[in-house]
Backbone as CSV, one residue per row, in Angstrom:
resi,resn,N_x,N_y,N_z,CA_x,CA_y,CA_z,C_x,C_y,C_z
1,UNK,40.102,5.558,4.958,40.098,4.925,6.283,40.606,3.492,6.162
2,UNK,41.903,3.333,6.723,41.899,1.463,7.151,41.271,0.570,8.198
3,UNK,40.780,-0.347,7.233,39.442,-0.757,8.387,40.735,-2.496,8.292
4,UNK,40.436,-2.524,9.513,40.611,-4.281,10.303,39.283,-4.483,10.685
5,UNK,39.211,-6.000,9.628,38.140,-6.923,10.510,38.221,-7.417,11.626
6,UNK,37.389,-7.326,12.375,37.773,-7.937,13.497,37.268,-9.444,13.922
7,UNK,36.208,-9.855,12.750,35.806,-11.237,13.459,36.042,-12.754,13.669
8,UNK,37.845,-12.733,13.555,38.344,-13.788,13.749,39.226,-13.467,14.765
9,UNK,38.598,-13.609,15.871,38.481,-13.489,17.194,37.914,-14.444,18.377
10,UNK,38.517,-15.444,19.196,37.979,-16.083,19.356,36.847,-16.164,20.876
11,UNK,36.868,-14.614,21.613,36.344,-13.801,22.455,34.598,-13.844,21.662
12,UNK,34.476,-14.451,20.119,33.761,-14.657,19.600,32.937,-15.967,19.506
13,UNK,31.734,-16.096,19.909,31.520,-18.014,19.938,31.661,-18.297,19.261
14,UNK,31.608,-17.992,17.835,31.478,-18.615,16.570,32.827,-18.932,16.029
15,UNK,33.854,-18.018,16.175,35.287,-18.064,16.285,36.197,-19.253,16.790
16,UNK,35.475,-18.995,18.400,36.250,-20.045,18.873,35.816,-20.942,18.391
17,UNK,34.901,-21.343,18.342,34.363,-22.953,18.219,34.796,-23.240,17.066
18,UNK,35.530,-22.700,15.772,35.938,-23.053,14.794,37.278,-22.971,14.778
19,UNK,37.770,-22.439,15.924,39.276,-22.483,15.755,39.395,-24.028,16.797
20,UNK,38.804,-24.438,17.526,38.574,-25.298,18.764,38.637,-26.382,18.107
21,UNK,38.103,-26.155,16.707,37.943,-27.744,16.208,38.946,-27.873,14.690
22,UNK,38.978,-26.577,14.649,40.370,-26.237,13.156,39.340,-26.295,11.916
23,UNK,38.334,-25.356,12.566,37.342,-25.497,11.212,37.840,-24.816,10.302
24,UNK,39.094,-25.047,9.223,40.007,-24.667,8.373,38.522,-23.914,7.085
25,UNK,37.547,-24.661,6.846,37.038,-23.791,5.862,36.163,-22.982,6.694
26,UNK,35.952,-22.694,7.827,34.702,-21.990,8.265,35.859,-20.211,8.427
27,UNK,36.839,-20.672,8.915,37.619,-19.172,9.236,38.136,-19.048,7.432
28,UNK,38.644,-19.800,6.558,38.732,-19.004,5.413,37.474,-18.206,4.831
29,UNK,36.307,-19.054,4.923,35.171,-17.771,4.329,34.900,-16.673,5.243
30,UNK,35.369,-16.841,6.542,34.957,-15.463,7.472,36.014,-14.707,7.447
31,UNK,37.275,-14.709,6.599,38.613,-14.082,5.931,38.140,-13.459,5.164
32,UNK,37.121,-14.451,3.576,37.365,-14.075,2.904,35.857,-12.839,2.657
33,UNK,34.762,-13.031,3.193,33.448,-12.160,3.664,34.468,-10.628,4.305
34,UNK,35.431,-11.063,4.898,35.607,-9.702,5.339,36.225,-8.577,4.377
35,UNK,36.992,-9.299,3.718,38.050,-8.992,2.716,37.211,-8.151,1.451
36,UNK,36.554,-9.005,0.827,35.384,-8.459,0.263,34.395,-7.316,0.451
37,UNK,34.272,-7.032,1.797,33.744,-6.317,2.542,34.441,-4.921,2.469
38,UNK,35.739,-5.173,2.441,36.167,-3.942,2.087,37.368,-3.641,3.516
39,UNK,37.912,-4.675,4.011,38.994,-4.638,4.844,40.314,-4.727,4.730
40,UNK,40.751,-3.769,5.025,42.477,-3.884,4.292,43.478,-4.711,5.247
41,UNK,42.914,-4.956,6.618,43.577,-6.406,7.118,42.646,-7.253,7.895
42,UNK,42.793,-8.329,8.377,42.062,-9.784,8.993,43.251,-9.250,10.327
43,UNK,42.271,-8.950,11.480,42.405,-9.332,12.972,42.678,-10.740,13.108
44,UNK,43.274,-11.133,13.610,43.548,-13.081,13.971,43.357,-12.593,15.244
45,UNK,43.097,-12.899,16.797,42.828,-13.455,17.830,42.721,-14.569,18.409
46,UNK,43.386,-15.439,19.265,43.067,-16.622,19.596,43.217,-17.094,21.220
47,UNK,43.249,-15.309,22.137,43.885,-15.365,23.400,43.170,-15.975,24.302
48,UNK,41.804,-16.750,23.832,41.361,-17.571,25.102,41.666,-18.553,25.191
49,UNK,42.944,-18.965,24.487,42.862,-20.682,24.473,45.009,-20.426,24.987
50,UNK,44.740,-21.734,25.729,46.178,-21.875,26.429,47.329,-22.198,25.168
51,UNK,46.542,-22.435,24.401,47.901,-23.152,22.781,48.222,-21.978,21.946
52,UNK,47.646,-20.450,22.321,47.829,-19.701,21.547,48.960,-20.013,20.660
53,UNK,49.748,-19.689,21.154,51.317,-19.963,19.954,51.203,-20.836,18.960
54,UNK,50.579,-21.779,19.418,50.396,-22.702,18.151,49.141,-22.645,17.578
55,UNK,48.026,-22.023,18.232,47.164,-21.509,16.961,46.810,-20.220,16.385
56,UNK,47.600,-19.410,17.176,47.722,-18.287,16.479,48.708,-18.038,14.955
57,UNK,49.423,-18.703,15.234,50.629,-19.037,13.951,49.433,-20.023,12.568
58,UNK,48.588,-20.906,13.466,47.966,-21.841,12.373,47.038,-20.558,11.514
59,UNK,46.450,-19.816,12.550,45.413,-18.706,11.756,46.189,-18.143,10.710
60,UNK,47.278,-17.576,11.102,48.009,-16.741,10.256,48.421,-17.916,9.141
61,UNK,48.659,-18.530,8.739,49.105,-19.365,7.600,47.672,-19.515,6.484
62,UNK,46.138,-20.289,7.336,45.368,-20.420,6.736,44.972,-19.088,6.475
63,UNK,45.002,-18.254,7.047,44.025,-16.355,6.503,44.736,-16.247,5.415
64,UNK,46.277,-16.273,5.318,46.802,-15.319,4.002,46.987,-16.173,3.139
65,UNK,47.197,-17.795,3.373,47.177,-18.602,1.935,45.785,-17.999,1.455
66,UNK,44.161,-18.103,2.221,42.941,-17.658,1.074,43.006,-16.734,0.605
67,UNK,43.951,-15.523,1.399,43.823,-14.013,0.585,45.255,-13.965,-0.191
68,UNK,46.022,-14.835,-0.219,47.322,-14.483,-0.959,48.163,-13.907,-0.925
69,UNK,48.284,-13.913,0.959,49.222,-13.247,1.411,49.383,-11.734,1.902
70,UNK,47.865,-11.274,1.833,47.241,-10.053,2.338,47.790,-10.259,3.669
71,UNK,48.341,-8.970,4.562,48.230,-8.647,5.666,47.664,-8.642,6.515
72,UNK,47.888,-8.935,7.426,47.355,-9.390,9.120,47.684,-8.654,10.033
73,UNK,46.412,-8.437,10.791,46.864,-7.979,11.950,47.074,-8.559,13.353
74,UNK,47.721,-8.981,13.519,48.105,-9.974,14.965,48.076,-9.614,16.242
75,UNK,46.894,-10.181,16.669,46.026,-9.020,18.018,46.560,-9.895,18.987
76,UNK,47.716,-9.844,20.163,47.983,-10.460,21.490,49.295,-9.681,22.047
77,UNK,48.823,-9.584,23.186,50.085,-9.169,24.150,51.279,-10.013,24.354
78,UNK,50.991,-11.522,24.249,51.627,-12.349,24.416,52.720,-12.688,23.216
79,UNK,54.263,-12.264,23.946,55.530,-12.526,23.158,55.475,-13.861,22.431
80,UNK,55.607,-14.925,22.905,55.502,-15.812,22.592,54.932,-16.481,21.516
81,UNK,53.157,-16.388,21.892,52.796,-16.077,20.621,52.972,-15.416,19.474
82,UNK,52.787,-13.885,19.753,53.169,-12.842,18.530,54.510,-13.542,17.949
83,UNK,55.667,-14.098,18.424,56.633,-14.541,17.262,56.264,-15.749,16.631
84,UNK,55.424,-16.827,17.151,55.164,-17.778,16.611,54.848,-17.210,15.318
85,UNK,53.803,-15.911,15.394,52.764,-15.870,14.081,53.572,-14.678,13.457
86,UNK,54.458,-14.243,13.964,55.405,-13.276,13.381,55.963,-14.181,11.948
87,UNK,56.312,-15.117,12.800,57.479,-16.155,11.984,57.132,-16.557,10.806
88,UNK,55.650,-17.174,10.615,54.994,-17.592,9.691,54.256,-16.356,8.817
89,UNK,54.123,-15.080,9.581,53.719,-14.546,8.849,54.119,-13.799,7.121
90,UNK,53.834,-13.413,6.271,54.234,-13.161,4.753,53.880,-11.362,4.945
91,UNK,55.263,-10.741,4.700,54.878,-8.892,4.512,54.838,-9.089,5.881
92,UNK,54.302,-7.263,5.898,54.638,-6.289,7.027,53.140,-6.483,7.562
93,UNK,53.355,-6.942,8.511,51.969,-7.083,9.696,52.116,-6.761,10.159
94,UNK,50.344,-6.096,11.074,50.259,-5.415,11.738,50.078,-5.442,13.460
95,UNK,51.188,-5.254,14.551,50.877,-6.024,15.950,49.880,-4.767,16.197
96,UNK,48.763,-5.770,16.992,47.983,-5.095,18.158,48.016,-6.083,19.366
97,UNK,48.734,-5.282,20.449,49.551,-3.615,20.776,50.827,-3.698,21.752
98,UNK,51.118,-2.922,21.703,52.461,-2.092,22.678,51.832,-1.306,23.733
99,UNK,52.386,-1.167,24.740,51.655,0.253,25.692,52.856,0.696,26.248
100,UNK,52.457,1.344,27.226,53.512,2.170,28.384,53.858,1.119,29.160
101,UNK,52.843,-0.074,29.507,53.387,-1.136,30.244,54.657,-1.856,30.571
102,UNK,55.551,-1.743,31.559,56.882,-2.161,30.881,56.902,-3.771,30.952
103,UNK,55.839,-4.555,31.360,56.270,-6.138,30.889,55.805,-6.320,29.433
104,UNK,54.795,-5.705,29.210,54.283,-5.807,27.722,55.365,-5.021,26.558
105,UNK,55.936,-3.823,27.086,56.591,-2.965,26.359,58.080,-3.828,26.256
106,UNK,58.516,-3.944,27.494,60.032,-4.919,27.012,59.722,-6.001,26.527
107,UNK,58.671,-7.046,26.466,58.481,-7.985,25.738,58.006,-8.064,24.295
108,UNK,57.382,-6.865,23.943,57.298,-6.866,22.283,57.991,-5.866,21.426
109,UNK,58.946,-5.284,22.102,59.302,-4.237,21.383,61.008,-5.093,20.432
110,UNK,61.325,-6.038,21.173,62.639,-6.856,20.309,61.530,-7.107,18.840
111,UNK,60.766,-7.346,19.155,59.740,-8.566,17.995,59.149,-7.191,16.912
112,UNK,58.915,-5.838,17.286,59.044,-4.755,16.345,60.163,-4.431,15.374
113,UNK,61.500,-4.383,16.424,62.652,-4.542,15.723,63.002,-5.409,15.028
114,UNK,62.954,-6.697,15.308,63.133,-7.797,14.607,62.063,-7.749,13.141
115,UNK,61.021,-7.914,13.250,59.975,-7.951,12.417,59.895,-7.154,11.612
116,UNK,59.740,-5.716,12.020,59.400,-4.649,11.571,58.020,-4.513,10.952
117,UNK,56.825,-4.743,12.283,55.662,-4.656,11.672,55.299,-3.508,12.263
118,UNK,53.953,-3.093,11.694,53.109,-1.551,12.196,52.999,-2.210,13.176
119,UNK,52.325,-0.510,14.172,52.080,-0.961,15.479,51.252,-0.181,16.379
120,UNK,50.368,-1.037,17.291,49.379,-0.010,17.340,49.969,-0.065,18.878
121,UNK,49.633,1.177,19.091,50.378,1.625,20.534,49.227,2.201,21.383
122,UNK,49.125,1.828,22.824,47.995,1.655,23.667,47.738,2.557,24.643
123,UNK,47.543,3.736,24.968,47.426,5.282,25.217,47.225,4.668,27.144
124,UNK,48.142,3.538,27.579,48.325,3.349,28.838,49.388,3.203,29.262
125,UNK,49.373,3.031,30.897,50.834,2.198,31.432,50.743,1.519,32.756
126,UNK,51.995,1.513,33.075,51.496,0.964,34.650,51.042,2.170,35.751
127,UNK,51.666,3.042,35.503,51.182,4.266,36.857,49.885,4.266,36.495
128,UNK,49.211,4.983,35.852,48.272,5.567,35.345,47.035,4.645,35.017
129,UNK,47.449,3.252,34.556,46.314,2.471,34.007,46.006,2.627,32.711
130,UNK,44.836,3.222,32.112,43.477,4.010,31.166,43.335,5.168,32.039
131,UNK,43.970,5.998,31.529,43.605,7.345,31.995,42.666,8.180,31.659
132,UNK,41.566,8.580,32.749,40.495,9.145,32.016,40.385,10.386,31.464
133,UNK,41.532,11.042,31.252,41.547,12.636,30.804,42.322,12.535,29.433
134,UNK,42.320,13.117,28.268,42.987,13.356,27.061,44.533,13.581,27.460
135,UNK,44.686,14.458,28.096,46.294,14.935,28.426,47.336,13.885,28.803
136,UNK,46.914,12.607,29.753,47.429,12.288,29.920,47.619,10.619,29.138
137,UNK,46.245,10.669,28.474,46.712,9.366,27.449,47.582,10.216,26.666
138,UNK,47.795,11.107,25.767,48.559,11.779,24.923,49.592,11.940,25.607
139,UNK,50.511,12.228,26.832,51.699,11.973,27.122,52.328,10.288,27.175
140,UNK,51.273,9.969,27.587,51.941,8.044,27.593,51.818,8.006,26.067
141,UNK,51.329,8.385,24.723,51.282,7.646,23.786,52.548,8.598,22.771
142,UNK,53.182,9.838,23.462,53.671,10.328,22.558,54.919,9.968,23.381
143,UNK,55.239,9.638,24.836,56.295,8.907,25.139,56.750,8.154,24.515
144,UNK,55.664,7.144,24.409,56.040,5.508,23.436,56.547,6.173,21.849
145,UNK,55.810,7.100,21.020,56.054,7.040,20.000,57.386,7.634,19.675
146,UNK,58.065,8.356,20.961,59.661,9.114,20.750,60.243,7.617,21.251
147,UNK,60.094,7.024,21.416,60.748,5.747,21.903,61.023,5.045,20.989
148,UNK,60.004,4.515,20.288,60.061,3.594,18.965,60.694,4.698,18.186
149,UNK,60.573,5.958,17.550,61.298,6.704,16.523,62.883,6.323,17.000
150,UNK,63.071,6.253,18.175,64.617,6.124,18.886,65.259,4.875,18.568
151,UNK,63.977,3.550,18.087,64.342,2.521,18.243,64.027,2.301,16.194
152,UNK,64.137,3.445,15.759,63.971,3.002,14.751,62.846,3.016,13.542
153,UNK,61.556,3.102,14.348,60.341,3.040,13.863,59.953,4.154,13.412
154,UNK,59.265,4.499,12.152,58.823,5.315,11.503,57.402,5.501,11.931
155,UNK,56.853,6.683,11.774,55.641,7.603,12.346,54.924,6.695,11.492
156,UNK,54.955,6.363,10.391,53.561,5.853,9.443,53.761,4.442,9.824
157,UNK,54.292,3.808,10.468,54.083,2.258,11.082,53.021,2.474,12.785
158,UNK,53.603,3.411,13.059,52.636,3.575,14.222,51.244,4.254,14.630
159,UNK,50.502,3.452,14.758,48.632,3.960,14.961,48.129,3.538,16.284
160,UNK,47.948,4.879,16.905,47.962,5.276,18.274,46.227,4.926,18.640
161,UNK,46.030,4.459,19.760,44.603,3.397,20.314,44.411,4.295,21.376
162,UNK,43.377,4.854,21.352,42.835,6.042,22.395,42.040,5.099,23.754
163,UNK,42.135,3.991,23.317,41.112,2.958,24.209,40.022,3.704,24.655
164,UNK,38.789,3.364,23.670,37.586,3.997,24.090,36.992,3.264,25.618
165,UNK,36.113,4.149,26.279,35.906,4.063,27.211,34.359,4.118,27.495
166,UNK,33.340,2.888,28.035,31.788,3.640,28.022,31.501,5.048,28.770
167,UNK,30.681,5.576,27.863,30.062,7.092,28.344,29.035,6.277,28.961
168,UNK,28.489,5.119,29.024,27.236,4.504,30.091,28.092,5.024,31.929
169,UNK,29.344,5.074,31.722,30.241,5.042,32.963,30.202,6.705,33.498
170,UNK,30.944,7.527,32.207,31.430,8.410,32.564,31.079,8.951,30.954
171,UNK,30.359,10.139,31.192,29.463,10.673,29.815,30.808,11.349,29.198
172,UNK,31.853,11.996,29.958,33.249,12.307,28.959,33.871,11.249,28.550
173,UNK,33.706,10.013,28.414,34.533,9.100,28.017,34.427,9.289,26.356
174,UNK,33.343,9.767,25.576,33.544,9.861,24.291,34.520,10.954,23.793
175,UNK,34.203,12.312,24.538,35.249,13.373,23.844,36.473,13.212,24.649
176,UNK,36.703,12.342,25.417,38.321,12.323,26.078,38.671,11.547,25.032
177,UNK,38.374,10.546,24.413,38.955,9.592,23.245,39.202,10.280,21.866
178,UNK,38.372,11.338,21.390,38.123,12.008,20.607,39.033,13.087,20.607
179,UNK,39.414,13.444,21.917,40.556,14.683,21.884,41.958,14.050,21.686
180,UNK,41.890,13.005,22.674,43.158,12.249,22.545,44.085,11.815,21.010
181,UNK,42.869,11.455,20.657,42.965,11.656,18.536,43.402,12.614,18.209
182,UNK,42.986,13.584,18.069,43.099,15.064,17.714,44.432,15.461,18.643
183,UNK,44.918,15.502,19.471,46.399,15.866,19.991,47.398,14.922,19.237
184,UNK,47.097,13.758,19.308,48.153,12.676,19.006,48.343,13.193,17.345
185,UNK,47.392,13.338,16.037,47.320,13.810,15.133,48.010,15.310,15.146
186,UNK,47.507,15.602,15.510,48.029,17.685,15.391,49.530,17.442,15.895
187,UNK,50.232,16.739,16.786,51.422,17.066,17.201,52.307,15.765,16.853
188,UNK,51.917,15.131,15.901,52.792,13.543,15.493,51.937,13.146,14.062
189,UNK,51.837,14.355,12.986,51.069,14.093,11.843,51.410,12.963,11.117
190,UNK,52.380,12.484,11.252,53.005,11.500,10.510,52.590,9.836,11.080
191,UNK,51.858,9.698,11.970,51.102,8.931,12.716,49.943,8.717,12.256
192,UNK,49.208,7.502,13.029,47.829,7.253,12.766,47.050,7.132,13.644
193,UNK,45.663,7.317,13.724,44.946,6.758,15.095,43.858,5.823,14.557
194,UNK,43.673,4.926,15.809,43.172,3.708,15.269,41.920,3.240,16.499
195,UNK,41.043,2.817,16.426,40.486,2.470,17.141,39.356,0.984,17.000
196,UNK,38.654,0.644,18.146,37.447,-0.101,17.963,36.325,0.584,18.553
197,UNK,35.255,0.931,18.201,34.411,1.125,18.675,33.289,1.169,19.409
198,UNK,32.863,-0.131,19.171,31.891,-0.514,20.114,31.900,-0.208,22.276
199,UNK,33.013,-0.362,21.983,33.091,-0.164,23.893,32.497,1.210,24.420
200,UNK,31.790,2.134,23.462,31.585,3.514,23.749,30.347,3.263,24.324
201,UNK,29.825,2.302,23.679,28.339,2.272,23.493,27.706,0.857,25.194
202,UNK,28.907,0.625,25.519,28.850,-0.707,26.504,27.520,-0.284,27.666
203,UNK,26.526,-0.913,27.568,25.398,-0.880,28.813,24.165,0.045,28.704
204,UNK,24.059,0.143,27.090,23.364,1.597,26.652,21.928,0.359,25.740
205,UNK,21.017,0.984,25.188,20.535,0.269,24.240,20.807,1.123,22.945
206,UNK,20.398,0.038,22.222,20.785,0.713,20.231,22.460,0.986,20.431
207,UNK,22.870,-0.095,20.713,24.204,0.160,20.967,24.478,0.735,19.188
208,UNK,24.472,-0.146,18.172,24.888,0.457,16.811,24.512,1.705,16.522
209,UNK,23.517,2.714,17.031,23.573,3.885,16.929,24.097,4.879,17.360
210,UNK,25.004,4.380,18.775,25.883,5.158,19.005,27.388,4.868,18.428
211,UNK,27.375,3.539,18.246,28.657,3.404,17.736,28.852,3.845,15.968
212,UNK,27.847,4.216,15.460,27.961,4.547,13.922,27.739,6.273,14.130
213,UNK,27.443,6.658,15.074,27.796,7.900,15.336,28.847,8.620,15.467
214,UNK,29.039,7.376,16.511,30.427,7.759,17.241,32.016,7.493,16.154
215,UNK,31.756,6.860,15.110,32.728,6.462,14.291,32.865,8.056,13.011
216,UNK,31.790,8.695,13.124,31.896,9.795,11.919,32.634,11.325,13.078
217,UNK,32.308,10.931,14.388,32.690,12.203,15.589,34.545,11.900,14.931
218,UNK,35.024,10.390,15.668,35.956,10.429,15.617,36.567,10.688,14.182
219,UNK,36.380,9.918,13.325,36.403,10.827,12.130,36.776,12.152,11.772
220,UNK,35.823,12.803,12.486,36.091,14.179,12.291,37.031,14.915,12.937
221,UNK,37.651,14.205,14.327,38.930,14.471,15.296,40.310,14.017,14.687
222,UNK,40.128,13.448,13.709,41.600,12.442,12.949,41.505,11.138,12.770
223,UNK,40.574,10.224,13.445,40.387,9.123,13.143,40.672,7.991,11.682
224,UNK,42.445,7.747,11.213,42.014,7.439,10.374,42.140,5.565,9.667
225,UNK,42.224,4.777,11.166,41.826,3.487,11.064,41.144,2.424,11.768
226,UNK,40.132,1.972,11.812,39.658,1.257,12.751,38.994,0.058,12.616
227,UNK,38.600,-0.551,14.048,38.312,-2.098,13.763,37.161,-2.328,14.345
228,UNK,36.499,-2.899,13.014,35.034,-3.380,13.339,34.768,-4.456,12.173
229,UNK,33.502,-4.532,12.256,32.750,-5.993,11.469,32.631,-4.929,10.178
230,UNK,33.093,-4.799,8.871,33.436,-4.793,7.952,32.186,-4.961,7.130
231,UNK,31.578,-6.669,7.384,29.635,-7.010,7.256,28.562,-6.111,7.741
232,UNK,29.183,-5.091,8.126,28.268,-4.153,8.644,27.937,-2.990,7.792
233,UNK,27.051,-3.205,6.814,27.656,-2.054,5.687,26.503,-0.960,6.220
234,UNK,26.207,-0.440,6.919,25.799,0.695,7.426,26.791,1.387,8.242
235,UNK,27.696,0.630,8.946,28.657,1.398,9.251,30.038,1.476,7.893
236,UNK,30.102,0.822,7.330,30.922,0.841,6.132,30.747,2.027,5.336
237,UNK,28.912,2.256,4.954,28.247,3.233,4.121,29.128,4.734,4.816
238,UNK,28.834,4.719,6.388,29.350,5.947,6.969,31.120,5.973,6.665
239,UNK,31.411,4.895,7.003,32.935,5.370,6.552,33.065,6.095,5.360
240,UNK,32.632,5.559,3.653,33.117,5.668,2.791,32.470,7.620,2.829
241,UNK,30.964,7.663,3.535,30.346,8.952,3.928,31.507,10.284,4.254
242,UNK,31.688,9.946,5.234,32.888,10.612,6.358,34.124,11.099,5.291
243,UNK,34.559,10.107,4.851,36.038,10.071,4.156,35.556,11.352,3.191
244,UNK,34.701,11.130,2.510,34.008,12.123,1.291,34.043,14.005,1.987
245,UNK,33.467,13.838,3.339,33.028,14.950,3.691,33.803,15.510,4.047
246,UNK,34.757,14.664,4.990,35.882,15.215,5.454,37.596,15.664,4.344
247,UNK,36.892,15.238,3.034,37.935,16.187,2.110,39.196,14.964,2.168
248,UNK,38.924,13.854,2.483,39.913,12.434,2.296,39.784,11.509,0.835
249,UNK,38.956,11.784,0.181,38.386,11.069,-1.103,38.544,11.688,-2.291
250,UNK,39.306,12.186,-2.671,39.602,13.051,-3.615,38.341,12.702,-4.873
251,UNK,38.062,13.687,-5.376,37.094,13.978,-6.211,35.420,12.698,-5.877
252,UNK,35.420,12.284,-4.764,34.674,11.577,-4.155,34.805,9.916,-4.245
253,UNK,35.817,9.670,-5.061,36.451,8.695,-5.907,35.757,6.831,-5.328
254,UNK,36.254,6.880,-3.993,35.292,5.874,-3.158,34.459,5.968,-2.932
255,UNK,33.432,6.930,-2.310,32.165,7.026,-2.197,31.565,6.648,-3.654
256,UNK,31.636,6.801,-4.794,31.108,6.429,-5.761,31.255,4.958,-6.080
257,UNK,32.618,4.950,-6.158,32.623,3.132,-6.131,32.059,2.659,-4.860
258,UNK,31.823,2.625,-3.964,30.766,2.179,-3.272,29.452,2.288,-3.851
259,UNK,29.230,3.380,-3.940,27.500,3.730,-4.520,27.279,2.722,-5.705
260,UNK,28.206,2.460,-6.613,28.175,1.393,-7.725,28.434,0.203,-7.111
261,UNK,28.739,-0.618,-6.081,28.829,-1.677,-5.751,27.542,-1.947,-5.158
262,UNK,26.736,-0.774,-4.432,25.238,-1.207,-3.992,25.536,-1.208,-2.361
263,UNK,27.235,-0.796,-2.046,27.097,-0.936,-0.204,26.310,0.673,0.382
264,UNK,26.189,1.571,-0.428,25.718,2.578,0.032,24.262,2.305,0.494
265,UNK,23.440,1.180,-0.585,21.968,1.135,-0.327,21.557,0.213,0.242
266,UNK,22.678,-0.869,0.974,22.219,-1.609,1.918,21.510,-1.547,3.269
C-alpha cells in the first residue's frame, strides 16, 4: 500500500500556524515523524493562505532537503501554485488532483505534460458534481484516464480518488466508493486507487473505528494507496494486516518487518 502523509496541511491548526510563521524546524520534524512512520510521500498543503505560490514552493524545498529529496505530493487545484512547487520540486511528484472539471482540467493538465508527475484524478465534473452512484463516478474517471493515456500518460502514474462520501448522510456512501474502486481496478488494471478516509466517518462518533474499518473494506475492493496520519499506527498495523491477507506481501515479508519494529504492538 502507498501511504501519503497527510499532516502538512495547513486546513490543520498546527500546520498553519507553522507555516504562518515559517516554522522551518517545526514542519521538518512533522516530514520527518511521518517518513519514519512509514510514508512513501509528504502531502504539502498550504490552500488557506492567499501566498500559496510562494509558500507552497517554500514547503516543497524545506520537506525534501530533510528527506533528501524524497517525493511529494503537491495537494492544490491551483495552477499557479502547483508550478511554483512543480518548479522547485526534485523527481517525479505526485499532483493531487485533476477532475472532469474543465477549469481545473485545462488548467493542470499543460503542468502534467510539462512535469510529468503522477496523478490523482477526481471521480467528478461539472455536470454531475460527486456523483452519488458507482457508475457514474467510474465513467467521469475512466473518461479522464483515456484522456491523459491520449495525452501521453501512463496507467501507473494515474491513481483514481473515489471521493469518499459520509454514510452519516447517505448509508450507501461507503459501498458506492468501494465499488467505484473495484470497476476503476477490474477495467484499467494498470491504474491505482487512492483515497483519504476519514470523510466516511464525518458526524458519527468513534469516528477511528469506522475509518480503520473502512480502510481494510476498501482494501479488499482494490484499494491500493491512501492518505492519512501515518502516526497512527493502529491504522498502519491494519494496513501492513490487509496487504498480508489480501495476498500483496509476498511470503508476509512486511507484516513481519513491522512486527519486528514493534508498530504491530502499538
Amino acid at each position: 500500500m502507498l501511504i501519503v502523509g497527510e499532516k502538512i496541511n495547513t486546513s490543520r491548526k498546527e500546520a498553519r500556524e507553522a507555516v504562518e510563521k515559517k516554522d522551518e524546524h517545526f514542519i521538518r520534524q512533522l516530514a520527518r515523524r511521518q517518513k519514519e512512520a512509514g510514508a512513501h510521500y509528504i502531502d504539502v498543503n498550504c490552500g488557506t493562505f492567499e501566498k500559496e505560490p510562494e509558500l507552497l514552493s517554500w514547503l516543497v524545498k524545506i520537506v525534501q532537503d530533510e528527506l533528501n529529496g524524497e517525493p511529494l505530493c503537491i495537494d492544490s487545484p491551483n495552477p499557479e501554485a502547483v508550478e511554483a512547487a512543480l518548479k522547485v520540486h526534485q523527481g517525479k511528484a505526485m499532483l493531487n488532483s485533476i477532475s472532469g472539471e474543465k477549469d481545473r482540467y485545462d488548467g493542470l493538465l499543460p503542468l502534467i505534460e510539462k512535469y510529468g508527475c503522477r496523478t490523482v484524478v477526481l471521480c467528478m465534473d461539472d455536470e454531475a458534481g460527486i456523483p452519488p452512484d458507482a457508475e457514474t463516478r467510474y465513467k467521469i474517471a475512466s473518461r479522464i484516464i483515456e484522456e491523459l493515456a491520449r495525452k501521453g500518460v501512463n496507467q501507473d502514474d494515474i491513481l483514481v480518488d473515489p471521493l469518499i462520501q459520509p454514510i452519516s448522510v447517505d448509508s450507501a456512501n461507503g459501498v458506492s466508493s468501494a465499488e467505484t474502486i473495484k470497476m476503476v481496478r477490474d477495467n484499467y488494471p494498470g491504474t491505482h486507487a487512492i483515497c483519504g478516509l476519514s470523510n466516511v466517518s464525518f458526524g458519527l462518533p468513534k469516528r477511528k473505528v469506522l475509518n480503520q474499518a473502512y480502510l481494510v473494506v476498501c482494501a479488499a475492493y482494490g484499494l491500493d494507496a491512501v492518505i492519512l496520519d501515518p502516526e497512527d499506527s493502529r491504522m498502519m498495523a491494519l494496513v501492513y494486516a490487509a496487504e498480508a491477507l489480501l495476498n500483496r506481501d509476498p511470503y508476509c515479508s512486511n507484516y513481519l518487518k513491522a512486527y519486528r519494529k514493534g508498530i504491530l504492538q502499538r
